[in-house]
C-alpha positions in Angstrom: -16.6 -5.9 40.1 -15.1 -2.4 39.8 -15.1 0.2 42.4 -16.7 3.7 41.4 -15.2 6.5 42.7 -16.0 10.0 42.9 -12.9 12.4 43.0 -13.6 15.1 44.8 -11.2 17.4 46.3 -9.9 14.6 48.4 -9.4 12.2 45.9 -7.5 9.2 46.9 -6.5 8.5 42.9 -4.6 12.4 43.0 -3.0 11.4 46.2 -1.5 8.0 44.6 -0.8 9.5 41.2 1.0 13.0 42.7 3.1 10.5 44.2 4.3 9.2 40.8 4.6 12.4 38.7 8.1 12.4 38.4 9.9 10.4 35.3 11.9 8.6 37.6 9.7 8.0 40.6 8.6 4.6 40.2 11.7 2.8 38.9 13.5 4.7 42.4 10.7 3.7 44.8 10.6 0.2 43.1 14.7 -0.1 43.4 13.9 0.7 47.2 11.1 -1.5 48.1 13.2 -4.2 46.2 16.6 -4.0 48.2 16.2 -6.2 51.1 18.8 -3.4 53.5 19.1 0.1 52.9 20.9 1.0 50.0 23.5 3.9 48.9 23.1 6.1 46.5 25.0 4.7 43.3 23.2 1.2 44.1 19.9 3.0 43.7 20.9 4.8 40.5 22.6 1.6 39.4 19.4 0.1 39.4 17.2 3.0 37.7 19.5 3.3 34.9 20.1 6.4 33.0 18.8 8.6 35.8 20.7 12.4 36.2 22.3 12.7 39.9 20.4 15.7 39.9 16.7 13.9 39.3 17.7 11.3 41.3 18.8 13.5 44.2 15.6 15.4 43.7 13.0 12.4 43.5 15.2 11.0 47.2 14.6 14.4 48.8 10.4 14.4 47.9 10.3 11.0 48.7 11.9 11.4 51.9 9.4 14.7 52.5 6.4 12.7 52.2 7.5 9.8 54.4 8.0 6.9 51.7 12.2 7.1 51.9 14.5 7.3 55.2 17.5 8.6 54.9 20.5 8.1 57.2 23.6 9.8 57.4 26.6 7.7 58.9 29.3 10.4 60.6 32.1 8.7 58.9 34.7 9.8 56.6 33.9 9.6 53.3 30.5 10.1 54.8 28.0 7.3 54.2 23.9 7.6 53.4 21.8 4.8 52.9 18.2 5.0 51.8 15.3 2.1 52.5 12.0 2.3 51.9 9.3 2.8 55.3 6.6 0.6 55.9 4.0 2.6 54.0 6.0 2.9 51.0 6.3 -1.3 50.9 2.6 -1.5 50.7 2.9 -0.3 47.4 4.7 -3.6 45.9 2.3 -5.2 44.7 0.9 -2.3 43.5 4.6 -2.0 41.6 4.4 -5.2 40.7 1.5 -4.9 38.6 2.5 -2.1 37.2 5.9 -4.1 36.1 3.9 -6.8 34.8 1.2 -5.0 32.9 4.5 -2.4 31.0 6.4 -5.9 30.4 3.1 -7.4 28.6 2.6 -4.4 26.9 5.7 -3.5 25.7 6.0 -3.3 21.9 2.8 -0.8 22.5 4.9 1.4 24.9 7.4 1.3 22.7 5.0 2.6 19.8 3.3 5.4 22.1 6.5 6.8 23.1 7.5 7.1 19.4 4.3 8.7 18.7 4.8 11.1 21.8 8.4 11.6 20.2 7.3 12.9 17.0 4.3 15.1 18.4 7.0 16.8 20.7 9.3 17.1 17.7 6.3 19.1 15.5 5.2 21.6 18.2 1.9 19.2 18.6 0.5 17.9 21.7 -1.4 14.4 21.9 -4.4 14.7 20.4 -7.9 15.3 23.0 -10.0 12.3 21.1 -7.6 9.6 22.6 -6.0 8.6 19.1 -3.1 7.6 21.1 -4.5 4.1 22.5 -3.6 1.0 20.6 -4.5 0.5 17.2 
């Protein structure tokens, strides 16, 4: 059975998804939760992929501001930071998880959307309101 919730201005479904609004959020977080010891830098953007120092630096730094990354700073020289994921931010793997499973099941169809989205972008359009986007 499904639980019916009411947004309101408190919303607990805003709160989860503001969390994710960033492109690279979820594969960073995921890479973090996943690493069994704090991790540098490059090991986290090893893992995301084709992610921009600069988005990746960015999405650390809001992570770190709402409590899901620590960051620490060795005083050595090169100096050394390591990120981990805290506590709260764990209890989203299975959450991740899912997520992973349900985009690996459904991949051809991700694949398909993102062309569509591609090709809207390209012509000045935005997806249309009616949902047309779903799968066909």
């Amino acid at each position: 059975m499904r639980t019916t919730l009411r947004c309101d201005a408190h919303c607990p479904v805003k709160g989860f998804t503001a969390l994710f609004s960033g492109k690279w959020s979820l594969l960073v977080l995921h890479a973090l939760i996943d690493a069994p010891e704090p991790i540098r830098f490059g090991e986290v953007r090893k893992h995301v992929g084709d992610v921009t120092q600069k988005e990746l630096t960015k999405t650390l730094r809001e992570f770190e501001l709402l409590g899901l990354v620590t960051r620490t700073v060795y005083a050595e020289v090169p100096p050394r930071v390591e990120y981990a994921a805290t506590p709260f931010a764990r209890t989203l793997s299975p959450v991740l998880d899912s997520v992973i499973e349900w985009a690996d099941a459904h991949r051809a169809e991700l694949v398909r959307i993102a062309a569509l989205r591609d090709e809207l972008a390209a012509a000045g359009c935005c997806p249309p309101e009616s949902g047309e986007i779903g799968p066909t």
